[in-house]
C-alpha positions as CSV (number, residue, x, y, z in Angstrom):
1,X,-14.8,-13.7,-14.8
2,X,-18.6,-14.4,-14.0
3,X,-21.1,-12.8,-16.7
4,X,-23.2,-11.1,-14.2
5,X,-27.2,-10.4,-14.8
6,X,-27.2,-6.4,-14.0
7,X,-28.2,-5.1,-16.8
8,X,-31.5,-3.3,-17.7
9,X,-33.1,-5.8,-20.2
10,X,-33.9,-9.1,-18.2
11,X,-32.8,-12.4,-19.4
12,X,-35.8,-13.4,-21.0
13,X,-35.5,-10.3,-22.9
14,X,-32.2,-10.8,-24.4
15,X,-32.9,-14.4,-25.4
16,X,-35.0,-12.7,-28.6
17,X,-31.5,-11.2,-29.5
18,X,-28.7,-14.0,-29.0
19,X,-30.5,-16.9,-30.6
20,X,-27.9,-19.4,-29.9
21,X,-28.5,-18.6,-26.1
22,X,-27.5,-15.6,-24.0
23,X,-24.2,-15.4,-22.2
24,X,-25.5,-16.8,-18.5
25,X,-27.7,-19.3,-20.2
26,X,-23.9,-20.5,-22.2
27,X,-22.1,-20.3,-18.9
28,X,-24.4,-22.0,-16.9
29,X,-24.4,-24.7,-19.2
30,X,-21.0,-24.7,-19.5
31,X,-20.5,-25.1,-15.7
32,X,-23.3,-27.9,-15.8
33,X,-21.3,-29.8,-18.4
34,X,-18.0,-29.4,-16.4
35,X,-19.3,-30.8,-13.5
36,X,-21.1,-33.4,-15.0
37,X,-17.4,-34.8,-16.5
38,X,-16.3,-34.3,-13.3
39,X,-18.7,-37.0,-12.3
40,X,-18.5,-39.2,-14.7
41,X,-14.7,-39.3,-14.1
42,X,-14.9,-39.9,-10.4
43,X,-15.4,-44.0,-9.4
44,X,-17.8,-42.1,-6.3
45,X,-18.7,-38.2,-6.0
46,X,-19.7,-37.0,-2.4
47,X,-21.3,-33.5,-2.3
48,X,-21.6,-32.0,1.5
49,X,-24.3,-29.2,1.7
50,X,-24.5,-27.7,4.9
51,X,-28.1,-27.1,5.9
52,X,-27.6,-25.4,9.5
53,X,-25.1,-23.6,11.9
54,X,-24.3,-24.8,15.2
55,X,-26.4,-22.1,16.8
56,X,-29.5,-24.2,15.1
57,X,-30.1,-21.2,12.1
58,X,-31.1,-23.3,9.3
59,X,-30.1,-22.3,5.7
60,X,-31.7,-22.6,2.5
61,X,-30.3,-25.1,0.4
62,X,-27.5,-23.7,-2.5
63,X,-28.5,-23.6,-6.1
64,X,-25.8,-26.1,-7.2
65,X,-27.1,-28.5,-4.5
66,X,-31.2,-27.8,-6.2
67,X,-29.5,-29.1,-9.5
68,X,-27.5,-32.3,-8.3
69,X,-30.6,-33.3,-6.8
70,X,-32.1,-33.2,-9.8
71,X,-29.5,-35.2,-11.8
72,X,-30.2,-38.2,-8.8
73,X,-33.8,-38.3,-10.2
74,X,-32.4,-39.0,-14.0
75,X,-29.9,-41.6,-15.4
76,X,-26.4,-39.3,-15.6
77,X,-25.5,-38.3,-19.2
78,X,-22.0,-37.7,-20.2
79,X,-22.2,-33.9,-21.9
80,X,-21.7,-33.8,-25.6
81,X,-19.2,-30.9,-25.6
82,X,-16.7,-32.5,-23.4
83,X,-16.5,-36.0,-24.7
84,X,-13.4,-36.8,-26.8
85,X,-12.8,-40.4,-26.5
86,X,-14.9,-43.5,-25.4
87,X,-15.5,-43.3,-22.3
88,X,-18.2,-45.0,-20.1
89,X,-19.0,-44.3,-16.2
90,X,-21.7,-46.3,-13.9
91,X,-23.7,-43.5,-11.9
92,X,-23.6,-44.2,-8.2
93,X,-26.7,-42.6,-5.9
94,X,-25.7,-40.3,-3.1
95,X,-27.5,-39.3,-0.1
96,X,-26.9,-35.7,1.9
97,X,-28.1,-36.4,5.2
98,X,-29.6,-33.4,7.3
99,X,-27.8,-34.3,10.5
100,X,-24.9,-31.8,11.7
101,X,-22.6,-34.5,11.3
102,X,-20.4,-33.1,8.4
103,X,-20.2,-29.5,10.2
104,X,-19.2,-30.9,13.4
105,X,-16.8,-32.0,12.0
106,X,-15.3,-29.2,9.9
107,X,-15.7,-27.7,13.3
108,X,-13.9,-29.9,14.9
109,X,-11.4,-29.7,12.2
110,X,-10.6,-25.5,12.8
111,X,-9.8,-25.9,16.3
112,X,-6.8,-27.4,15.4
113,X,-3.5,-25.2,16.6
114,X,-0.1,-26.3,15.0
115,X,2.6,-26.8,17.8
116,X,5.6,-24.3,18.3
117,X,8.6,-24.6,16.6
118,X,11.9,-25.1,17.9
119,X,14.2,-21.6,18.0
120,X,17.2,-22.9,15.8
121,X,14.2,-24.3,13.2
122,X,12.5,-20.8,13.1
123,X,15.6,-18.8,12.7
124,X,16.7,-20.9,9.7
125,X,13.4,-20.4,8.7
126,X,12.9,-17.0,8.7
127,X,16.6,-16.5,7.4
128,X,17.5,-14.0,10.6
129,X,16.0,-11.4,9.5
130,X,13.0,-9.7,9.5
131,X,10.6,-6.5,7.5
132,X,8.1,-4.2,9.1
133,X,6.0,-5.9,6.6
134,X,6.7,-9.4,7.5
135,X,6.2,-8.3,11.6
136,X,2.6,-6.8,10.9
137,X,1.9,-9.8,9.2
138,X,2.9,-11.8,12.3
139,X,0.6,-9.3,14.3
140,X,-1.8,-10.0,12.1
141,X,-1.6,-13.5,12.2
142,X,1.1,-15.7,13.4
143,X,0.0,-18.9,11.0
144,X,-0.1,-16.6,8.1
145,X,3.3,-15.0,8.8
146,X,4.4,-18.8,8.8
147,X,3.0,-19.7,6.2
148,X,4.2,-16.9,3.7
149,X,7.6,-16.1,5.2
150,X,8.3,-19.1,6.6
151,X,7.3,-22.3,4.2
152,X,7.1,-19.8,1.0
153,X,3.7,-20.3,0.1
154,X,3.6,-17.5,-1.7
155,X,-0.3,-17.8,-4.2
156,X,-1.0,-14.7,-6.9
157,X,-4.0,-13.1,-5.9
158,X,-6.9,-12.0,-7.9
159,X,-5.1,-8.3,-8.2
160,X,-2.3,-10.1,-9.7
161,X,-2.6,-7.5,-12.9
162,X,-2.8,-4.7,-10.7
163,X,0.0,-5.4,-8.6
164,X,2.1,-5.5,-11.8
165,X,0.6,-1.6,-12.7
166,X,1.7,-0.5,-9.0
167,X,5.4,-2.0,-10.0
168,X,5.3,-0.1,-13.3
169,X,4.6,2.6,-11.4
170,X,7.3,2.2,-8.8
171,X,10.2,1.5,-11.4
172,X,8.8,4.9,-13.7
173,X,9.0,6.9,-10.3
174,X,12.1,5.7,-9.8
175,X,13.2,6.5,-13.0
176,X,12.1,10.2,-12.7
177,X,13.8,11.1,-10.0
178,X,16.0,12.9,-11.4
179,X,13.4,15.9,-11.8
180,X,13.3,16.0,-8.1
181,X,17.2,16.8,-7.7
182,X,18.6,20.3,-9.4
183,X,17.4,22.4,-11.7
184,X,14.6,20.8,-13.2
185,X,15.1,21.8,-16.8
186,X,18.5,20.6,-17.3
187,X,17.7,17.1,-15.4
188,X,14.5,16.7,-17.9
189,X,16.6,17.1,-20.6
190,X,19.5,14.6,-19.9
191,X,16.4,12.3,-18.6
192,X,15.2,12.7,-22.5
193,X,19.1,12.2,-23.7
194,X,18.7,8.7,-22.7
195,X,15.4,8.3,-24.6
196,X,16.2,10.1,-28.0
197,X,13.6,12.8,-27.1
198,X,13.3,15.8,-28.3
199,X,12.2,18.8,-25.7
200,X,9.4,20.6,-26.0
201,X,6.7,21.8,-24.2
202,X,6.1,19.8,-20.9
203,X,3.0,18.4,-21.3
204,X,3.8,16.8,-24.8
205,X,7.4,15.9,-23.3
206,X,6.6,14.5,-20.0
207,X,4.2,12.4,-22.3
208,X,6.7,11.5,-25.0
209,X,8.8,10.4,-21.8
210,X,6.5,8.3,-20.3
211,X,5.3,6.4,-23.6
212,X,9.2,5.5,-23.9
213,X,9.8,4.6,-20.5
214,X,6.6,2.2,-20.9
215,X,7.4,0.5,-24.0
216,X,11.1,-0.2,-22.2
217,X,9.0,-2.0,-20.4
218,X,6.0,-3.7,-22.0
219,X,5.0,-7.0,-21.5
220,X,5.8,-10.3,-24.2
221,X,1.8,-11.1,-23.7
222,X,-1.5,-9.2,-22.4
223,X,-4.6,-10.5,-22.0
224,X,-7.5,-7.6,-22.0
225,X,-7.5,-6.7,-18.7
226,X,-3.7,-6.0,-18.6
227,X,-4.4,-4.5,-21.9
228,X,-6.9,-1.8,-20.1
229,X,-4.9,-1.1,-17.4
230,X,-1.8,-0.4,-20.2
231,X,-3.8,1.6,-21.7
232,X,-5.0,4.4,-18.6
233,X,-1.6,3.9,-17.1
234,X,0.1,6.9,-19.1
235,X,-2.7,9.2,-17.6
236,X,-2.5,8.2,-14.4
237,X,1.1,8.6,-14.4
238,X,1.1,12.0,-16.2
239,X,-1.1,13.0,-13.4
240,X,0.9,11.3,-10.4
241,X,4.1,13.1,-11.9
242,X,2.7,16.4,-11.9
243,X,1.6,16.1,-8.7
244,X,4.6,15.3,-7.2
245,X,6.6,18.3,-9.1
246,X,3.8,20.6,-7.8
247,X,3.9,19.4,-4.4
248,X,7.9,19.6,-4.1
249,X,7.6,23.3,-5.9
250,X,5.1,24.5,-3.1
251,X,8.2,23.2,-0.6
252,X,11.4,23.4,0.5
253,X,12.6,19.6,1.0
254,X,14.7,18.2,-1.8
255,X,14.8,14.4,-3.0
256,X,17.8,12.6,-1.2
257,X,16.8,9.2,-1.1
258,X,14.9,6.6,-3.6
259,X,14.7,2.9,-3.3
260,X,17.5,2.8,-0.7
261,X,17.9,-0.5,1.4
262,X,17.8,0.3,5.1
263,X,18.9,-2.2,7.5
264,X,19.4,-2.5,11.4
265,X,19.8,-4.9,14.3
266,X,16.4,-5.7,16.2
267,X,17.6,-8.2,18.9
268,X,18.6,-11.1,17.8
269,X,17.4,-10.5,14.2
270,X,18.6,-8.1,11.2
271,X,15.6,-5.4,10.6
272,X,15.8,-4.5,6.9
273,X,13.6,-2.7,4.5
274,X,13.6,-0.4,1.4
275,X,12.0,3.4,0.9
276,X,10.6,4.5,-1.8
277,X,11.7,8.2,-1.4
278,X,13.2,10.3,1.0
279,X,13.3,14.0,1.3
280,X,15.6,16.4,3.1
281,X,15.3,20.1,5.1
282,X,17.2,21.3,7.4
283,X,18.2,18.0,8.9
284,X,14.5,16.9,8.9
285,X,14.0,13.9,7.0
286,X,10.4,13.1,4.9
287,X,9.9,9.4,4.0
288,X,7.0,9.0,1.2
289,X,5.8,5.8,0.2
290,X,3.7,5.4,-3.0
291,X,0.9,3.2,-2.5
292,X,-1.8,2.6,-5.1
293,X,-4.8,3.0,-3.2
294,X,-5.6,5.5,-0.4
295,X,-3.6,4.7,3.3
296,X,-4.1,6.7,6.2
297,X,-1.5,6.4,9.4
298,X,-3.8,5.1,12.2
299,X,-1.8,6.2,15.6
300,X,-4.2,3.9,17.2
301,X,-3.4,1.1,15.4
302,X,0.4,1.8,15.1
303,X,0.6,1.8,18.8
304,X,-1.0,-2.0,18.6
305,X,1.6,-3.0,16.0
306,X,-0.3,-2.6,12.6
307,X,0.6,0.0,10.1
308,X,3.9,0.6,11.4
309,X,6.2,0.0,8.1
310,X,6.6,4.0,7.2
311,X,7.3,4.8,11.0
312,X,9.9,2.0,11.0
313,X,11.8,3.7,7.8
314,X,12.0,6.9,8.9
315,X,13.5,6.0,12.4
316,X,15.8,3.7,10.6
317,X,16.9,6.5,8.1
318,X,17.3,9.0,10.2
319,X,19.4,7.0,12.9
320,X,21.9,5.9,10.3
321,X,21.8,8.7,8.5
322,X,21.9,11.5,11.7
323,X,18.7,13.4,10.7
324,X,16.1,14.7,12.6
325,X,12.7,13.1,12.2
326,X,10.2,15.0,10.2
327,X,7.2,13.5,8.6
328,X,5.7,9.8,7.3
329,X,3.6,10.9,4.3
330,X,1.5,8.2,1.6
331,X,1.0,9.4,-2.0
332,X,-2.4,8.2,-3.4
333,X,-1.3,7.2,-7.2
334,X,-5.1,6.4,-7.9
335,X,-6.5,8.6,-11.1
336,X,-8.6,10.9,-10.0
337,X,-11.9,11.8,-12.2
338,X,-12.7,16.0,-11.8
339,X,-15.6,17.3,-13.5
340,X,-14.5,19.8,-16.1
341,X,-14.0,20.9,-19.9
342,X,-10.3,21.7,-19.6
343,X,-7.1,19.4,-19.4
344,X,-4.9,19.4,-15.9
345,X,-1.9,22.3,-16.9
346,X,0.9,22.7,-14.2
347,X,-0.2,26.6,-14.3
348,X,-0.6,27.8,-10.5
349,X,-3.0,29.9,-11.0
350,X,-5.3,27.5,-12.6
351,X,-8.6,26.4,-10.8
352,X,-8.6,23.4,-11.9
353,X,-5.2,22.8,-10.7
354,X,-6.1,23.4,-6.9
355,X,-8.9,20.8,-7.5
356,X,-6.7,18.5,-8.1
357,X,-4.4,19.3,-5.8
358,X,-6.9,19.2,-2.5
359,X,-8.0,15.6,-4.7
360,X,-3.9,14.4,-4.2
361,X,-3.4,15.7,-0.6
362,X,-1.2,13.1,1.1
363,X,-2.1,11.4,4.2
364,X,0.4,10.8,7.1
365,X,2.1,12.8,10.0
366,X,4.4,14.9,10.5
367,X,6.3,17.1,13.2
368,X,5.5,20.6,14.8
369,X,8.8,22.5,15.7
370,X,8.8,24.9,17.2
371,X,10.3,27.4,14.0
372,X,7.4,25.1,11.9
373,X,10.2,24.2,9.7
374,X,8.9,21.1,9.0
375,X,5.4,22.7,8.2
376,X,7.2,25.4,6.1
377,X,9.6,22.7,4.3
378,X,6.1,21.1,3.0
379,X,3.8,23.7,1.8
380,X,5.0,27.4,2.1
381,X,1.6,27.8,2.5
382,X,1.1,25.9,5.2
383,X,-1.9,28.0,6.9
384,X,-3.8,26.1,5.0
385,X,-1.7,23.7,3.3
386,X,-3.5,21.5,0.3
387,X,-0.5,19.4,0.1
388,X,-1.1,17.9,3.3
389,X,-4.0,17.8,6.5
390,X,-2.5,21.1,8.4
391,X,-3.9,24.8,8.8
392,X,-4.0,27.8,11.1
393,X,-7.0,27.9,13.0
394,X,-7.8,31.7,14.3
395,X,-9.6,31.2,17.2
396,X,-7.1,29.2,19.0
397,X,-4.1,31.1,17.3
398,X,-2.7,27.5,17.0
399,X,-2.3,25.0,14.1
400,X,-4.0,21.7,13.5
401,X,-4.5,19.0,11.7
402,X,-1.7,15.6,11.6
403,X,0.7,17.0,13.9
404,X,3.0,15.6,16.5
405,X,5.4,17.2,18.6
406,X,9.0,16.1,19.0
407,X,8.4,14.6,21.8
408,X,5.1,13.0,21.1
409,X,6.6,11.2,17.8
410,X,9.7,9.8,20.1
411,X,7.0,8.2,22.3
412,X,5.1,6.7,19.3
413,X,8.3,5.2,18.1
414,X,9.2,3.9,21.4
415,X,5.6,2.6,21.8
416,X,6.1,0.8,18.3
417,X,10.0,-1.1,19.0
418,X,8.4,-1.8,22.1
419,X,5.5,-3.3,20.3
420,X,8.1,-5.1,17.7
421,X,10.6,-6.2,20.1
422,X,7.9,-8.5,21.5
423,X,7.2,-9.8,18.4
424,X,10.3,-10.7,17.2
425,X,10.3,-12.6,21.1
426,X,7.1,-14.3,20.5
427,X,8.4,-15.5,16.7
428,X,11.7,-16.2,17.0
429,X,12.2,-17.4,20.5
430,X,9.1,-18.9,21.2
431,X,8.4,-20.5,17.6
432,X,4.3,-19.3,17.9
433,X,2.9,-20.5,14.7
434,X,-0.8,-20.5,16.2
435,X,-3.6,-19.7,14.1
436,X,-4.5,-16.5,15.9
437,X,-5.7,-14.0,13.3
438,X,-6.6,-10.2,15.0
439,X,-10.0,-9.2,15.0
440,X,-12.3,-6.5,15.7
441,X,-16.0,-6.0,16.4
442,X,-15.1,-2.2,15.3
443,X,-16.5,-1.7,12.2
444,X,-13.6,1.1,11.4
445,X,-11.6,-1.5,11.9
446,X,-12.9,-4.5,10.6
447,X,-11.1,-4.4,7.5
448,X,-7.9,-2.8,8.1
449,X,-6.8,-5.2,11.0
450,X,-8.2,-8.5,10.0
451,X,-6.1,-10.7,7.8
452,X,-8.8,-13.5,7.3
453,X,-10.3,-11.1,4.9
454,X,-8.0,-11.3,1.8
455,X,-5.8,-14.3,3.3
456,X,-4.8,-16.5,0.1
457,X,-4.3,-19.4,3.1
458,X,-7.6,-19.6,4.2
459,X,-8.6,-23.4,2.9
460,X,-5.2,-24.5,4.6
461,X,-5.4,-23.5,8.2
462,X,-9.5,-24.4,8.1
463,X,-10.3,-21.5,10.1
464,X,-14.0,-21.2,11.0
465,X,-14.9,-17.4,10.8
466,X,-17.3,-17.7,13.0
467,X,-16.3,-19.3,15.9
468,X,-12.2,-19.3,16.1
469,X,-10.6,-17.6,18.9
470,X,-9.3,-14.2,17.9
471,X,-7.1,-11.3,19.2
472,X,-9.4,-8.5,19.6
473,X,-7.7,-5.2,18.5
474,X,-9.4,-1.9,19.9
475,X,-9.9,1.2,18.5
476,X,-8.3,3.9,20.2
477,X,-9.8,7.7,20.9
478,X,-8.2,10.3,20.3
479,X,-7.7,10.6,24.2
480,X,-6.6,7.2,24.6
481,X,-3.9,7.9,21.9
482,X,-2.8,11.4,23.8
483,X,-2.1,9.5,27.3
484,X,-0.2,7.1,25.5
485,X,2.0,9.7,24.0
486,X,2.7,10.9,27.3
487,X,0.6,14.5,26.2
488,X,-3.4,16.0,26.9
489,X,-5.1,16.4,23.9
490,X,-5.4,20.3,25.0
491,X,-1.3,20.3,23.8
C-alpha cells in the first residue's frame, strides 16, 4: 500500500533520521524508475492528461503529468535499479494538446449501450436460475449483473483478506451450532469431544475451542495483513459467540436451521439461496444473517428492489417449511471497543455486559401479533428490548420501534415478488444487458444504492460518472412507505 505523509514530523524532518532517504522519497523514486522502464520499453509512449470538463471547468494539471514534462526537457535515462541486460531505447517527444479532443472522445466512448441478448442465449447464460443476490445486482445494474453472473468475470477486490475473515467466521458459526440446540452444557462438551478439549470454565473453554477450530483451519501462507486480522479474529469471535448465547438466553426461539439451501420456482427461473440461521417459536420463523459490517433493512428501498435477500429467505422458508413469518434480523460481527478496566463475563448482572449488549443490538424487522409472541420469543424483556429496536412507550400505551403487522409484512413481500418478477422479465425474457447503473441524488442513499461505487467492472463498460444516464432511486418517508403497505402510519 501507499506510505502516506500523515504523520506529525514533516518530511524534511525525518530526512535527518533515515539517511539513505525516507520512505515517500524511496517510493517515489521507485515509481519514477518504473515508469521510466516503462518508457524505454515502449517503441512510442502517449500520455493523455485531461485539462477540462465538458462543462468548460478547467483542472490543474496532475503531478505525474508536472514530472513527464520534465523528462521531455532532458535526454531519457534508463534507471540504474531496473536495468539487467543491455538494453538501448531512442526517446521519442510527445505533445499533450489542450484541445477537448481526447475527452470527447472518451465521452463519446461511454455512451455506448451493448445490444440485448437473445432469450435462449441468456438462459444458458444465467444457468436458469437465479439468487436474491444476483436480482439486486441486476437492479443495481443490468451490465454488471451480466458481467458477473453472466460472462464470469469474477476480479478479487481490495477486501479480498477480509472477505476470507467473514468466511472464517461463517464456517466457526456454523460449527457452533450446536450450543444453540439442547441443553447447552452437554452440547459444549461433545463440541470439545471432537477437539480433545478439556472443560472448564467457559471463558477459557470457549477460547481453547475457538483456537482449535482456527488452526483446523489456518492458512498454508499469510502475508501481514492476513496475519493481523488472524490475530484479533479469536476476540472478535469470543465476543460474537457470547453475544449470540446471550441473545438466544434472553428468548424463547430455538436454532432450527443453519446453512440450509432454499430453493423455489420464480417464473420461468429456479429461485435458490442459502440461510445462515433460522430460529423457531411457536410456528414463527426468525431468519438471521451474519454480516460483517453493520446492515439495516431499508423498507424503502426493499420496496424498490434493493436489500431484499433476508426478506426473500424467510418467505421461502417459511412457505416450504409451513411457518408463520416472524422476523428478518442482521448480526453485526464487527468488534466492538467499550471503555473499561474489566473483561466481557457472560454474568447478567454485569454492567458492562448490557454495554455491550445495547453495542450488539441487531438491526432488522420483525412482526407484531397480536399475543406479541414474536416480541416475547426475542427478548422476554421486550418493553424495552436491548436485543433488538422495540419498547413500550407509556403515553401511547402502544409499542414501537421495527414492527410490522401481519398484514403489513404480507404487503411488503408482495410489493418485493412483484418487484422481482419483473426483473427476472426484464433479464431473462428481454435479454437487457444495458449499462444502466441506479442512482440517487439522496445523500442517504448515495452509497447504499449505487453500484458504480465499488464496481470491480468500471474500466470495461467506460461509464462516465458524470454524465451517463441513470435510474434514479428515491427515498421513501415513512408515509410514503405506510400507503404502500396498505396501513396509516397512526396504526
Amino acid at each position: 500500500s501507499r506510505v502516506k505523509d500523515g504523520g506529525v514530523l514533516l518530511e524534511a524532518e525525518l530526512a535527518s533520521l533515515y539517511p539513505e532517504g525516507t520512505p515517500r522519497a524511496k517510493q517515489a523514486q521507485l515509481e519514477k524508475e518504473q515508469l521510466l522502464w516503462l518508457i524505454l520499453l515502449s517503441q512510442k509512449s502517449t500520455f493523455l492528461c485531461y485539462r477540462g470538463a465538458l462543462d468548460g471547468t478547467t483542472y490543474l494539471p496532475s503531478l505525474l503529468f508536472s514530472f513527464l514534462r520534465q523528462l521531455a526537457k532532458a535526454p531519457l535515462r534508463a534507471p540504474e535499479p531496473l536495468i539487467t541486460t543491455q538494453a538501448s531505447a531512442r526517446y521519442h517527444g510527445y505533445y499533450l494538446p489542450s484541445d477537448q479532443k481526447a475527452l470527447q472522445e472518451r465521452y463519446a466512448a461511454s455512451l455506448y449501450q451493448p445490444e440485448p441478448l437473445p432469450s435462449d442465449l441468456t438462459f444458458a447464460l444465467y444457468a436458469g436460475h437465479v439468487s436474491p443476490s444476483q436480482l439486486e445486482c441486476f437492479n443495481g445494474c443490468p451490465y454488471q449483473h451480466f458481467l458477473r453472473y453472466g460472462l464470469g468475470l469474477v476480479s478479487p477486490g481490495k477486501d479480498e483478506h477480509r472477505r476470507l475473515v467473514g468466511i472464517l467466521m461463517h464456517d466457526l458459526l456454523d460449527e457452533c451450532a450446536l450450543l444453540f440446540k439442547g441443553d447447552f452444557e452437554d452440547q459444549l462438551q461433545q463440541l470439545c469431544a471432537l477437539y480433545h478439549l478439556a472443560v472448564a470454565d467457559l471463558d477459557t473453554t470457549l477460547a481453547s475451542l475457538c483456537e482449535a477450530m482456527m488452526e483446523k483451519r489456518r492458512p498454508a501462507v499469510m502475508d501481514a495483513e492476513m496475519q493481523y486480522l488472524w490475530e484479533i479474529f479469536p476476540m472478535q469471535f469470543l465476543q460474537t459467540l457470547k453475544m449470540l448465547l446471550i441473545q438466544a438466553a434472553a428468548g424463547q426461539f430455538q436454532l432450527a436451521y443453519h446453512e440450509t439451501a432454499l430453493k423455489d420456482r420464480l417464473g420461468p427461473v429456479a429461485l435458490v439461496g442459502r440461510i445462515d440461521r433460522g430460529d423457531v417459536y411457536e410456528g414463527y420463523l426468525k431468519v438471521l444473517d451474519y454480516k460483517s459490517s453493520g446492515k439495516t433493512l431499508d423498507l424503502g428501498l426493499a420496496i424498490q428492489g434493493f436489500q431484499i435477500q433476508m426478506l426473500v429467505y424467510l418467505d421461502m422458508l417459511c412457505k416450504a417449511q409451513e411457518l408463520k413469518k416472524g422476523a428478518v434480523l442482521y448480526f453485526n460481527t464487527a468488534l466492538r471497543k467499550i471503555s473499561s478496566d474489566d473483561k466481557m463475563h457472560l454474568d447478567v448482572n454485569d454492567k458492562l455486559l448490557q454495554d455491550f449488549e445495547r453495542n450488539y443490538r441487531m438491526q432488522g424487522w420483525l412482526v407484531k401479533d397480536e399475543r406479541h409472541q414474536v416480541m416475547s420469543g426475542l427478548d422476554q424483556n421486550y418493553t424495552d428490548s436491548r436485543i433488538c429496536n422495540m419498547r413500550y412507550v407509556k403515553s401511547r400505551d402502544d409499542y414501537t420501534g421495527n414492527l410490522l403487522s401481519p398484514a403489513q409484512f404480507e404487503r411488503l413481500l408482495a410489493l418485493v415478488h412483484e418487484r422481482m418478477e419483473a426483473i427476472v422479465e426484464t433479464c431473462f425474457e428481454k435479454g437487457d444487458i444495458r449499462i444502466y447503473p441506479a442512482g440517487s441524488v439522496e445523500s442517504s442513499l448515495k452509497m447504499k444504492v449505487s453500484p458504480c461505487a465499488y464496481c470491480a467492472y468500471r474500466y470495461i463498460c467506460m461509464r462516465d460518472p458524470f454524465y451517463h444516464e441513470e435510474r434514479e432511486i428515491q427515498a421513501l418517508t415513512k408515509d410514503q412507505v405506510a400507503a404502500y403497505l396498505g396501513e396509516e402510519e397512526e396504526s
